[in-house]
PDB file of the backbone (N, CA, C, O) and the ligand in Angstrom, with CONECT records:
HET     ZN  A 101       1
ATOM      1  N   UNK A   1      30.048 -23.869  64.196  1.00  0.00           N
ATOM      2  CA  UNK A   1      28.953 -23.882  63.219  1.00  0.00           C
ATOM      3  C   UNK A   1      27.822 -24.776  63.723  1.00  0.00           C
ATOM      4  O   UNK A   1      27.963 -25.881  64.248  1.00  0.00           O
ATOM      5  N   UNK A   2      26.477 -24.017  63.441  1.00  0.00           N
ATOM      6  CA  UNK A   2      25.334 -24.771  64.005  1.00  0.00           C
ATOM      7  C   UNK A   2      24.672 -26.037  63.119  1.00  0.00           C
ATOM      8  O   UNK A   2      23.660 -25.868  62.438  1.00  0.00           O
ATOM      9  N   UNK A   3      25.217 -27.042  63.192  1.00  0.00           N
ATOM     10  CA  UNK A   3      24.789 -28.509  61.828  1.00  0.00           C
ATOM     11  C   UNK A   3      23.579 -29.073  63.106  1.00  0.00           C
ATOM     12  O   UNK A   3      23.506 -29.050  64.334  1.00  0.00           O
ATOM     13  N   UNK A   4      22.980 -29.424  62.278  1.00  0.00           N
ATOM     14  CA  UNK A   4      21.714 -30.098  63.120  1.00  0.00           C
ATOM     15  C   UNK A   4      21.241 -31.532  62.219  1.00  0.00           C
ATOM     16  O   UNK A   4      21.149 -31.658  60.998  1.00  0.00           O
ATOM     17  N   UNK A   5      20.950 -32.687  63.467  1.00  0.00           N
ATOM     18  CA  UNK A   5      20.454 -33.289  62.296  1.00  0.00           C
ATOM     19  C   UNK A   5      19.276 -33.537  61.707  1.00  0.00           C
ATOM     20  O   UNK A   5      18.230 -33.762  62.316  1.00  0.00           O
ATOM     21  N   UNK A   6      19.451 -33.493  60.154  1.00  0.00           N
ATOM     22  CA  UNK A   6      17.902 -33.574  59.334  1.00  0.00           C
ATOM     23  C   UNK A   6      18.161 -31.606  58.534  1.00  0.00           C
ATOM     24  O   UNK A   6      17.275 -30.840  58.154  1.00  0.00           O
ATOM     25  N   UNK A   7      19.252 -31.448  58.545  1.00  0.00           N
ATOM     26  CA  UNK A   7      19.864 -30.328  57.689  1.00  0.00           C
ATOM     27  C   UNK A   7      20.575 -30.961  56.717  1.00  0.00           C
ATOM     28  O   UNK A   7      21.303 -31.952  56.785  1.00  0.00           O
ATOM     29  N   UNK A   8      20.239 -30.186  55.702  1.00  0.00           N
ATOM     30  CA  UNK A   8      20.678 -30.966  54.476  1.00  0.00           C
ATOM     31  C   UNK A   8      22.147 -29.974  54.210  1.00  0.00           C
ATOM     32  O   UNK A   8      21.917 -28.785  54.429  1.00  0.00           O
ATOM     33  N   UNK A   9      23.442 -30.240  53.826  1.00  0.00           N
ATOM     34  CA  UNK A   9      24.740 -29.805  53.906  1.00  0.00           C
ATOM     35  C   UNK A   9      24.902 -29.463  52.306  1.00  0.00           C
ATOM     36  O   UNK A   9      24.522 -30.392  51.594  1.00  0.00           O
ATOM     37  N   UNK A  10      25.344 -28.421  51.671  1.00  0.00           N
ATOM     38  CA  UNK A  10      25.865 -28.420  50.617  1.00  0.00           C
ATOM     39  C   UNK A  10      27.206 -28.042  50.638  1.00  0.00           C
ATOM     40  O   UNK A  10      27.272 -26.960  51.222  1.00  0.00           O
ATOM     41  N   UNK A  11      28.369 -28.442  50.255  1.00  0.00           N
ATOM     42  CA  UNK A  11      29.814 -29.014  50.346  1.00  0.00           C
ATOM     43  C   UNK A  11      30.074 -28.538  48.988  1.00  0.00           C
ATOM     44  O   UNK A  11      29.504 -28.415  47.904  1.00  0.00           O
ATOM     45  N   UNK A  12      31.803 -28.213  49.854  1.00  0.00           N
ATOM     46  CA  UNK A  12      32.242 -27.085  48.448  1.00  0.00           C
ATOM     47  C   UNK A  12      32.595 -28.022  47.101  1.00  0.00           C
ATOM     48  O   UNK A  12      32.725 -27.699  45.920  1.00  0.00           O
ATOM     49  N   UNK A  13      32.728 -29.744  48.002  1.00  0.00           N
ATOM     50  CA  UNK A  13      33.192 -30.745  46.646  1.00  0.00           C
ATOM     51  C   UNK A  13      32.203 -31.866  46.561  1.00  0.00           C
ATOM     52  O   UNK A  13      31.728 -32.624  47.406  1.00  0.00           O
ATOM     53  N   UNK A  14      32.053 -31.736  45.330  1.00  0.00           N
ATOM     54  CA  UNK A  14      30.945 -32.579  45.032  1.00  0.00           C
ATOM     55  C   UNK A  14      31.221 -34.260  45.019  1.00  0.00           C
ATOM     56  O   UNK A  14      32.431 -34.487  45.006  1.00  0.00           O
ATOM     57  N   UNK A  15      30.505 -35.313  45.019  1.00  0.00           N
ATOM     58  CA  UNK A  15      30.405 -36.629  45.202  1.00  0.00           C
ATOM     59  C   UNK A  15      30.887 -36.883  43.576  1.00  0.00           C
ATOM     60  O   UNK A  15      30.663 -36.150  42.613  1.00  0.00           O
ATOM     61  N   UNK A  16      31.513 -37.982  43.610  1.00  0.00           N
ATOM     62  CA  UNK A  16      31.443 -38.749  42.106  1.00  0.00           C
ATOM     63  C   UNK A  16      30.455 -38.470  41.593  1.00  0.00           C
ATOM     64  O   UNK A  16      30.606 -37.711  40.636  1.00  0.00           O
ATOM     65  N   UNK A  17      28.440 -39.052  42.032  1.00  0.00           N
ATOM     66  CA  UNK A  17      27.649 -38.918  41.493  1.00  0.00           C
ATOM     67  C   UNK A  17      27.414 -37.974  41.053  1.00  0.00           C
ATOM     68  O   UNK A  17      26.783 -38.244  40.031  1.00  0.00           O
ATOM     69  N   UNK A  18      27.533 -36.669  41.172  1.00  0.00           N
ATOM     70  CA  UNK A  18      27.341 -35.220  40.631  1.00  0.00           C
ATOM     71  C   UNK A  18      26.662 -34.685  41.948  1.00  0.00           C
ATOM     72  O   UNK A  18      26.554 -33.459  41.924  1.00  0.00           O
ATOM     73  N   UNK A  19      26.270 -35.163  42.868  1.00  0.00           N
ATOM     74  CA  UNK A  19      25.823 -34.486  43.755  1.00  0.00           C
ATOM     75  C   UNK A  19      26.662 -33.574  45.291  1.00  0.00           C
ATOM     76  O   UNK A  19      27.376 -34.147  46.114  1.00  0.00           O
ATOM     77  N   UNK A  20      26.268 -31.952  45.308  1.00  0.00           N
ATOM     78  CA  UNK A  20      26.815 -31.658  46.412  1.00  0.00           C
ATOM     79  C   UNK A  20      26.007 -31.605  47.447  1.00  0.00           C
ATOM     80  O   UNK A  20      26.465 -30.941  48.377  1.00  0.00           O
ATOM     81  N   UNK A  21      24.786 -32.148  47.650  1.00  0.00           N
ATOM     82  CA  UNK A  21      23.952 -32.472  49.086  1.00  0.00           C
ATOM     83  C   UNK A  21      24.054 -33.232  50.081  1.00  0.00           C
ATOM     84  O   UNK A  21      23.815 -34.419  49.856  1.00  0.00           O
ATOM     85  N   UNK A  22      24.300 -32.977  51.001  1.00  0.00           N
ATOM     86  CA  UNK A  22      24.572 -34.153  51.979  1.00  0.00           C
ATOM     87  C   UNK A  22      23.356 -34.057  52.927  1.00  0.00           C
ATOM     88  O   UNK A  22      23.008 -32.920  53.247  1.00  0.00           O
ATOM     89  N   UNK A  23      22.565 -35.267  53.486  1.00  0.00           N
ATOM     90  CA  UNK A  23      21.897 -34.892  54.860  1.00  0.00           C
ATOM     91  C   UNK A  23      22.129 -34.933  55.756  1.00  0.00           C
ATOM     92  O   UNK A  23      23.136 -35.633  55.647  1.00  0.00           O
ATOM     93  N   UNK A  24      22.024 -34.709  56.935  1.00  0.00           N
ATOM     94  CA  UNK A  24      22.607 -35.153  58.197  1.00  0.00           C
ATOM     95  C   UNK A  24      21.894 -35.595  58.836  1.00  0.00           C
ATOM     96  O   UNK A  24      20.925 -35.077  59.390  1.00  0.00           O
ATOM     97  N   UNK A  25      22.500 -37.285  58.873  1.00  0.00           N
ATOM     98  CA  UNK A  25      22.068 -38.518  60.089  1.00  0.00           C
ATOM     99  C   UNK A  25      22.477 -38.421  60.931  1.00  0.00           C
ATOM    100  O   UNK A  25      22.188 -39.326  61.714  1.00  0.00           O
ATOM    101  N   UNK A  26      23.401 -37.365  61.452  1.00  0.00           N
ATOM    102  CA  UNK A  26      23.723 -38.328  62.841  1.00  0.00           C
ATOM    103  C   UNK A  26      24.962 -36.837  63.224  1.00  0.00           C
ATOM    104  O   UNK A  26      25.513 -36.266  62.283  1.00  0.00           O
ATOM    105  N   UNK A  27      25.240 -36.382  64.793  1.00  0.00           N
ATOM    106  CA  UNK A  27      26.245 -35.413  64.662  1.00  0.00           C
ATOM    107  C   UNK A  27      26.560 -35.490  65.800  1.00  0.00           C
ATOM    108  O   UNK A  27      25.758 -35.846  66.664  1.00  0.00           O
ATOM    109  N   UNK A  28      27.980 -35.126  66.090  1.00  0.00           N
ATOM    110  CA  UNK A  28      28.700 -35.703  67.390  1.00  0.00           C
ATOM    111  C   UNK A  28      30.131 -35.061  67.301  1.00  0.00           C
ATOM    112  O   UNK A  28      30.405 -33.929  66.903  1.00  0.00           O
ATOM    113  N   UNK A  29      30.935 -35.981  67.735  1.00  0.00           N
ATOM    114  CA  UNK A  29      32.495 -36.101  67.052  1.00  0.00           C
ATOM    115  C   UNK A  29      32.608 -36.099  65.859  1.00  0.00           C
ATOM    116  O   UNK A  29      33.105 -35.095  65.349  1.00  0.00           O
ATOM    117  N   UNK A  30      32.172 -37.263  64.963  1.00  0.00           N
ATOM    118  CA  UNK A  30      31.876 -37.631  63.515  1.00  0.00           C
ATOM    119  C   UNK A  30      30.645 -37.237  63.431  1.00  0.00           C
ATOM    120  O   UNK A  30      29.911 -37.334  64.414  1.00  0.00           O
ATOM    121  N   UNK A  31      30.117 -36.629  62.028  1.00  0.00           N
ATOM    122  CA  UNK A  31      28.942 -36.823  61.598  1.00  0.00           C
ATOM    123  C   UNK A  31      28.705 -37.262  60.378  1.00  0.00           C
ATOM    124  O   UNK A  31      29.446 -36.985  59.435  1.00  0.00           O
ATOM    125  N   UNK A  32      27.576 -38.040  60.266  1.00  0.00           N
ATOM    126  CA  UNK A  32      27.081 -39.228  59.225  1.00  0.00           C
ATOM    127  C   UNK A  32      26.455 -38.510  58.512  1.00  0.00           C
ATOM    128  O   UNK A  32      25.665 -37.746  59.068  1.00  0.00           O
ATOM    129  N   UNK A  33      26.586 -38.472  56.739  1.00  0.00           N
ATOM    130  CA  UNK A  33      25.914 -38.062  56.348  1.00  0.00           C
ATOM    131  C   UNK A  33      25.601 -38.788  54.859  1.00  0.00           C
ATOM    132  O   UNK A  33      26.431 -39.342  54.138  1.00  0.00           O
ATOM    133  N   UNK A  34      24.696 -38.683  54.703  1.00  0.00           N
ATOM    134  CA  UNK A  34      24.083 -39.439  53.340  1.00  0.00           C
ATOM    135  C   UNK A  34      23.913 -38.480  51.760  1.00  0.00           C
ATOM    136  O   UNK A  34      23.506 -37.328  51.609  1.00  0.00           O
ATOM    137  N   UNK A  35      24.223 -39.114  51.111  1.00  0.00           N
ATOM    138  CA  UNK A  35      24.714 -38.560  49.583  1.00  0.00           C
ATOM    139  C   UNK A  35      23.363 -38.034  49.414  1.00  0.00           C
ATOM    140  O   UNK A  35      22.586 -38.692  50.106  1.00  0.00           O
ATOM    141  N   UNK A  36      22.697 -36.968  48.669  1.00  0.00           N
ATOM    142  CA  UNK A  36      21.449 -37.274  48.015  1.00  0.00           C
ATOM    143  C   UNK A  36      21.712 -37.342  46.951  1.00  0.00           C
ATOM    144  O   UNK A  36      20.800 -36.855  46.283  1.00  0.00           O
ATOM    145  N   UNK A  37      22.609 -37.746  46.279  1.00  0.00           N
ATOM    146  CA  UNK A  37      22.281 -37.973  44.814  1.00  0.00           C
ATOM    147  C   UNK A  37      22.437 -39.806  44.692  1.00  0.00           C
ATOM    148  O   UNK A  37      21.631 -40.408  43.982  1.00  0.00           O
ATOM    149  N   UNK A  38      23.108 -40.271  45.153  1.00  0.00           N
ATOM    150  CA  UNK A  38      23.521 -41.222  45.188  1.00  0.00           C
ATOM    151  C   UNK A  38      23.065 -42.680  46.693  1.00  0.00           C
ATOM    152  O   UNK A  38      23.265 -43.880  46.882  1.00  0.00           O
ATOM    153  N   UNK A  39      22.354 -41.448  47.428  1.00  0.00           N
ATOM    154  CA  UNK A  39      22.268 -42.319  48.869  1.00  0.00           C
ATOM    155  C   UNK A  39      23.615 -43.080  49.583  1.00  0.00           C
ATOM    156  O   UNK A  39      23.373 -44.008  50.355  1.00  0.00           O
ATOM    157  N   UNK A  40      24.902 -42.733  49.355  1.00  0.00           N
ATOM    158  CA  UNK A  40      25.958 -43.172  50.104  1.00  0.00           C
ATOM    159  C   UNK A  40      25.753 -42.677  51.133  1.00  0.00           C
ATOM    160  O   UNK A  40      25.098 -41.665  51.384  1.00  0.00           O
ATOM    161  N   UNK A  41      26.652 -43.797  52.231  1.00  0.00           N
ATOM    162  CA  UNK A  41      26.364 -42.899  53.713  1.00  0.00           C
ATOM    163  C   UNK A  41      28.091 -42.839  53.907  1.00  0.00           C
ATOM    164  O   UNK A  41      28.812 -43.534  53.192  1.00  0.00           O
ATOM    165  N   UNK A  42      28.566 -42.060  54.803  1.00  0.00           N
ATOM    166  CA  UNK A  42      29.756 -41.610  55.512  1.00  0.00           C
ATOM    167  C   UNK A  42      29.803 -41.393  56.521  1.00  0.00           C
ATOM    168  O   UNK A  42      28.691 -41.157  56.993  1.00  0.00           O
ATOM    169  N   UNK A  43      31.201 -41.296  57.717  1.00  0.00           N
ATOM    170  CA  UNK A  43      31.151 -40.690  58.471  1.00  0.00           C
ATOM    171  C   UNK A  43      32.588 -39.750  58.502  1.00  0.00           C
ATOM    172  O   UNK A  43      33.662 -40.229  58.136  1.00  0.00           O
ATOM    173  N   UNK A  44      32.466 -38.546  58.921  1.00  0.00           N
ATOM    174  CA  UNK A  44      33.357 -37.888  58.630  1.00  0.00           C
ATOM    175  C   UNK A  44      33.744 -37.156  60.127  1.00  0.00           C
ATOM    176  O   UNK A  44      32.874 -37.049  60.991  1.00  0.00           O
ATOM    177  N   UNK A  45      34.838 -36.770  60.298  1.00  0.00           N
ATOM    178  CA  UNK A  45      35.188 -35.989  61.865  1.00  0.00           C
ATOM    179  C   UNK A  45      34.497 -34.651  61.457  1.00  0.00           C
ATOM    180  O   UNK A  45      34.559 -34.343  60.267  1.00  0.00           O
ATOM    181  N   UNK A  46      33.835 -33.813  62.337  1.00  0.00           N
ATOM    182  CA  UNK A  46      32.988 -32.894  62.238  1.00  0.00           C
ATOM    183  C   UNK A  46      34.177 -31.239  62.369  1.00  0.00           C
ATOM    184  O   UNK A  46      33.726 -30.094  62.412  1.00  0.00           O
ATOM    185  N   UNK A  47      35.479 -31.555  62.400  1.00  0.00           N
ATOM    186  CA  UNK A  47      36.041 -30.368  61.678  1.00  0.00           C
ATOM    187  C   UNK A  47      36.362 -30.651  59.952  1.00  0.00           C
ATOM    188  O   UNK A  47      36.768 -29.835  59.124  1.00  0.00           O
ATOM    189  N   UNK A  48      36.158 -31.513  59.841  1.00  0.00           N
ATOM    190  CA  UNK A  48      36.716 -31.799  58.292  1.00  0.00           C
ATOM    191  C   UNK A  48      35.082 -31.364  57.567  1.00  0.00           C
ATOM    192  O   UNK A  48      34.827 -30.803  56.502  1.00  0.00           O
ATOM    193  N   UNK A  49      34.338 -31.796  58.455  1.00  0.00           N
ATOM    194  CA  UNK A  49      33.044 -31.302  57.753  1.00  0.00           C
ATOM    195  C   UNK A  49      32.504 -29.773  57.686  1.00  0.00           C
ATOM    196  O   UNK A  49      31.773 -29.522  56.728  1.00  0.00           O
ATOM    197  N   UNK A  50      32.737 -28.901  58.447  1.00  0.00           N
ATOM    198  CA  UNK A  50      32.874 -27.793  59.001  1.00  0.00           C
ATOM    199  C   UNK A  50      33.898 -26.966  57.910  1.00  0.00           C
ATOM    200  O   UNK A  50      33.489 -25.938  57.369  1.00  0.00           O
ATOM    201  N   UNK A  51      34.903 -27.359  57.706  1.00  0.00           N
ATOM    202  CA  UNK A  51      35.517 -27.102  57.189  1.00  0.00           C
ATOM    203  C   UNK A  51      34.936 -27.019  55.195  1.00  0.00           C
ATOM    204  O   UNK A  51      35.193 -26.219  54.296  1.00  0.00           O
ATOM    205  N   UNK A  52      34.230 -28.081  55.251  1.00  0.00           N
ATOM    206  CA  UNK A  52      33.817 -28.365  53.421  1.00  0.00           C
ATOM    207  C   UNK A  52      32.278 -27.883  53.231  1.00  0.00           C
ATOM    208  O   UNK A  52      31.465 -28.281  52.397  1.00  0.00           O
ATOM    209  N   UNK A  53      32.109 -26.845  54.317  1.00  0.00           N
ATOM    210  CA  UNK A  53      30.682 -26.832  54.243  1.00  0.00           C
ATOM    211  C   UNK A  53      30.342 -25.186  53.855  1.00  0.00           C
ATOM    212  O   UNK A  53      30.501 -24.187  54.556  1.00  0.00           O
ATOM    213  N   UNK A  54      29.815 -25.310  52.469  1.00  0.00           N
ATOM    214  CA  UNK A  54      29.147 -24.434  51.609  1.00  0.00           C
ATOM    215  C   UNK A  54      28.207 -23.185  52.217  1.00  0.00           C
ATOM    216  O   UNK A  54      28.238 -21.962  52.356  1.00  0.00           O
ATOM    217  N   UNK A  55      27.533 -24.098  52.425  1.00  0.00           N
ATOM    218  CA  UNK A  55      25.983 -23.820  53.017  1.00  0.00           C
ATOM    219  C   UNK A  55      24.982 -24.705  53.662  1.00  0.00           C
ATOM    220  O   UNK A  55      25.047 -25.892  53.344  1.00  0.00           O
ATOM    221  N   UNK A  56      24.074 -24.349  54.505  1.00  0.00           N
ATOM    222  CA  UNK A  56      23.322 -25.369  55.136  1.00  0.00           C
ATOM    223  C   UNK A  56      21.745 -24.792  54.752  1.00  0.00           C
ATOM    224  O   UNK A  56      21.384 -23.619  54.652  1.00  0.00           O
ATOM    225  N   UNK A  57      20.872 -26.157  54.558  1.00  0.00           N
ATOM    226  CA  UNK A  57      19.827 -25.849  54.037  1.00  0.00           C
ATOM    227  C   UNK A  57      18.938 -26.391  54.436  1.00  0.00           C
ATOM    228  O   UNK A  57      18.482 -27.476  54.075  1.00  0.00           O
ATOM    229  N   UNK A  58      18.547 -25.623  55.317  1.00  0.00           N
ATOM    230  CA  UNK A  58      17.515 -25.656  56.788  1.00  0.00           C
ATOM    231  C   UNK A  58      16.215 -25.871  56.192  1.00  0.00           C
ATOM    232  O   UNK A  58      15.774 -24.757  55.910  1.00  0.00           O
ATOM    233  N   UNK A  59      15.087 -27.107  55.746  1.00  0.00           N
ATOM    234  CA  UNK A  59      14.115 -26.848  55.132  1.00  0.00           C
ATOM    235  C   UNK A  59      13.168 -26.587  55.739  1.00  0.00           C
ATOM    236  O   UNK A  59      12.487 -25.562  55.701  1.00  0.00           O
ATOM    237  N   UNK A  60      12.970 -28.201  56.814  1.00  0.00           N
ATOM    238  CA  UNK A  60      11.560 -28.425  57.646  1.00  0.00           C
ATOM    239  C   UNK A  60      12.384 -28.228  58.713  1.00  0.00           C
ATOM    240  O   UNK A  60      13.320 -28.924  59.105  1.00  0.00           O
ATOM    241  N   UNK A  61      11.771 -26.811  59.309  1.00  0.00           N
ATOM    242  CA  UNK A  61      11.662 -26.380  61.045  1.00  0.00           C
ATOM    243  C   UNK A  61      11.102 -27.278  61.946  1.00  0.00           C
ATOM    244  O   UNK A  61       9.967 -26.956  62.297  1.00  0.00           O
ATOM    245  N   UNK A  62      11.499 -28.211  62.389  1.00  0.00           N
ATOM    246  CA  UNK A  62      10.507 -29.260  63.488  1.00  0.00           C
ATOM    247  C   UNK A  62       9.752 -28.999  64.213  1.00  0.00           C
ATOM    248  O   UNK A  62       9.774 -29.743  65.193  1.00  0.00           O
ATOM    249  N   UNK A  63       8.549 -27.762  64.250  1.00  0.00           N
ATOM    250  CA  UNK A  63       8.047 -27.075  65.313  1.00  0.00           C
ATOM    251  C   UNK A  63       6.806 -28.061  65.614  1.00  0.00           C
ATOM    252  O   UNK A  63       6.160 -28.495  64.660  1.00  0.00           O
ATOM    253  N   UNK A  64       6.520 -28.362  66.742  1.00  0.00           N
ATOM    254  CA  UNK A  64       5.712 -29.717  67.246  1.00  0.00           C
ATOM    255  C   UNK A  64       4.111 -28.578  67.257  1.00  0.00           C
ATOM    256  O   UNK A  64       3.021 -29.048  67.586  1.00  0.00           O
TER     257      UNK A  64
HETATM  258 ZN    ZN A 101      26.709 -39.489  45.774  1.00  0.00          ZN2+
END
């Protein structure tokens, strides 16, 4: 799966806060990602994330 970072993740389980958005800081082995409802950050192994991932929601295209 293509995760990029500065893609915002929507996850099949939602955060305590009520939120299922995640952004993505950071992607590798683990990838870091930050709550938007709540601004928590995480890092998670990138099959477990892969695995909980809804949909991806590609906003701003970085085209220079
Ligand atoms: Zn949250």
């Amino acid at each position: 799966m293509d995760v990029r970072v500065g893609d915002v993740l929507e996850l099949k389980k939602e955060h305590p806060c009520g939120s299922k958005r995640w952004q993505v800081l950071r992607v590798g082995m683990d990838f870091k990602l930050r709550c938007e409802g709540c601004g928590h950050e995480l890092m998670l192994p990138r099959s477990k994330v892969e695995k909980s991932i809804k949909k991806i929601l590609r906003t701003g295209e970085e085209n220079a």
